[in-house]
C-alpha positions as CSV (number, residue, x, y, z in Angstrom):
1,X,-4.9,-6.7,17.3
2,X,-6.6,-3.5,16.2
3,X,-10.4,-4.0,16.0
4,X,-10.3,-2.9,12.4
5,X,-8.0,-5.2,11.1
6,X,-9.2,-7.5,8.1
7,X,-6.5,-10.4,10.0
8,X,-6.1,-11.1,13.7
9,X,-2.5,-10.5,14.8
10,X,-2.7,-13.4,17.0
11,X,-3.4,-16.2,15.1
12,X,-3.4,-17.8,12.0
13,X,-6.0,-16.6,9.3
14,X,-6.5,-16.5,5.3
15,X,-8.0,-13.7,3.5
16,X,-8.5,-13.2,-0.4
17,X,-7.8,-10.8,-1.7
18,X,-9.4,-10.8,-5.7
19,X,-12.6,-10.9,-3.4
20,X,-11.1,-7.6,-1.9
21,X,-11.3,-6.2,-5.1
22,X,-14.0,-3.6,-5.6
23,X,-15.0,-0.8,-8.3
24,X,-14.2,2.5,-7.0
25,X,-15.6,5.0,-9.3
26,X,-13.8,8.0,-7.9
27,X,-11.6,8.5,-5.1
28,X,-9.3,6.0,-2.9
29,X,-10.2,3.3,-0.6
30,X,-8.0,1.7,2.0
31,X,-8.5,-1.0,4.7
32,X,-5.7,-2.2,6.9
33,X,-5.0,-5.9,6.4
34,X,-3.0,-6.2,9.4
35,X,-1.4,-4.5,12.3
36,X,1.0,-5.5,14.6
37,X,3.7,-3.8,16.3
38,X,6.2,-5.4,13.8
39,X,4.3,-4.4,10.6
40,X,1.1,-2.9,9.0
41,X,-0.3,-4.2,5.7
42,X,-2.4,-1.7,3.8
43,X,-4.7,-2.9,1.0
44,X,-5.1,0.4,-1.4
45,X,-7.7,0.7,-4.6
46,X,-7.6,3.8,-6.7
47,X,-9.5,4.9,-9.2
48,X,-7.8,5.8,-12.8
49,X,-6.3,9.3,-12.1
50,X,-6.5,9.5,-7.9
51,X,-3.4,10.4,-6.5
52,X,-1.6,11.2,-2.7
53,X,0.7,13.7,-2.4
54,X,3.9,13.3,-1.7
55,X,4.7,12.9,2.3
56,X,6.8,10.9,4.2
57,X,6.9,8.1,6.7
58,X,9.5,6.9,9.4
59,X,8.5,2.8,8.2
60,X,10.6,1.0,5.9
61,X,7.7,0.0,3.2
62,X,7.3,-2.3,0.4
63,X,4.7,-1.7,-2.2
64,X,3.0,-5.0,-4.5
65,X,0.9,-3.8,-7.1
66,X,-1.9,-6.0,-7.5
67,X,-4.1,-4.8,-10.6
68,X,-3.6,-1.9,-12.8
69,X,-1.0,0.6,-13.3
70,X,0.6,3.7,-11.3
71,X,3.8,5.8,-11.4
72,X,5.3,6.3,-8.0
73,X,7.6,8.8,-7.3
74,X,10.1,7.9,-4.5
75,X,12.9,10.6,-3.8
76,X,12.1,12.7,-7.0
77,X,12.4,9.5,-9.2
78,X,9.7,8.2,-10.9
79,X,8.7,4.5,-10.8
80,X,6.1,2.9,-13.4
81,X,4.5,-0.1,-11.8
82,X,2.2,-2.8,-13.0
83,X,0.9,-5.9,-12.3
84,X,3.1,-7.6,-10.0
85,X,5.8,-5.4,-9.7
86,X,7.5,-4.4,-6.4
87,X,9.0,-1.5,-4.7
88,X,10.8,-1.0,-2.0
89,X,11.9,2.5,-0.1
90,X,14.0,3.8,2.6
91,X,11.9,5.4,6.1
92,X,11.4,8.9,5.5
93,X,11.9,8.7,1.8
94,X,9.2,11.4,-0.1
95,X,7.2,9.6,-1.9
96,X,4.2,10.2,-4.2
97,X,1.5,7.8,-6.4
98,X,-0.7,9.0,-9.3
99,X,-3.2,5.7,-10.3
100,X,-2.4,6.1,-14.7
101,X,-5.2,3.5,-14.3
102,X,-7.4,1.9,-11.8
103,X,-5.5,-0.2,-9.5
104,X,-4.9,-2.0,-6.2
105,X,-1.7,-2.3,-4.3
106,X,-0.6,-3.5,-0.9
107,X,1.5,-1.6,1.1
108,X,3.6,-3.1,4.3
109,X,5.4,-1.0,6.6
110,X,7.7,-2.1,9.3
111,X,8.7,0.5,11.6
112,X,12.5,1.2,12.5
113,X,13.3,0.3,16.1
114,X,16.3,2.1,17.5
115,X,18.6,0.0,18.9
C-alpha cells in the first residue's frame, strides 16, 4: 500500500467521494485514491480553465467525470465530457484536458504487463 493512498490495498475500505469534493479556486488538485500494482485510481479537481498538456502514459486508463465539464483530447480528437460520462484510451495514447468548467474526474490506470 503506498502511505499516501486515500484506500488501503489490502483490505476492504469505503471512501466518499462528494465529501472529496473541494473548491479549488485556481489551479489542479490530485490525491491518489488507490495504488496497487494492478491499478492506480486518481481523484482530479480543476478549476474552470486549468489544463495539462498533452503527454503520454504506458497504462491503459479510464477517465469518470464526476462534476463539471472538460474537453479531452486523446490522439488529436477531441472529446467533450460531462457529468458521468466515460472515456477510455489506448497506453501511450497523447492525451490532453482543458477544465471548460470546474470539475472533478477519476482517473484509473492499469499498467500493461508483457507477457
Amino acid at each position: 500500500m503506498s502511505s499516501s493512498s486515500l484506500l488501503p490495498a489490502a483490505s476492504a475500505a469505503t471512501l466518499s467521494l462528494p465529501d472529496m469534493a473541494q473548491t479549488v479556486g485556481h489551479g489542479i488538485v490530485s490525491r491518489t485514491v488507490l495504488a496497487t500494482p494492478e491499478m492506480r485510481v486518481v481523484w482530479f479537481s480543476f478549476a474552470a480553465g486549468q489544463s495539462l498538456t498533452e503527454h503520454t502514459n504506458p497504462a491503459r486508463a479510464l477517465v469518470q467525470v464526476l462534476g463539471g465539464a472538460c474537453e479531452f483530447t486523446v490522439e488529436g480528437k477531441v472529446h467533450t465530457l460531462r457529468t458521468g460520462d466515460l472515456l477510455h484510451f489506448p497506453p501511450n495514447a497523447p492525451h490532453a484536458v482543458v477544465a471548460a468548467e470546474a470539475m472533478t474526474m477519476l482517473l484509473t490506470l492499469t499498467p500493461v504487463r508483457s507477457a
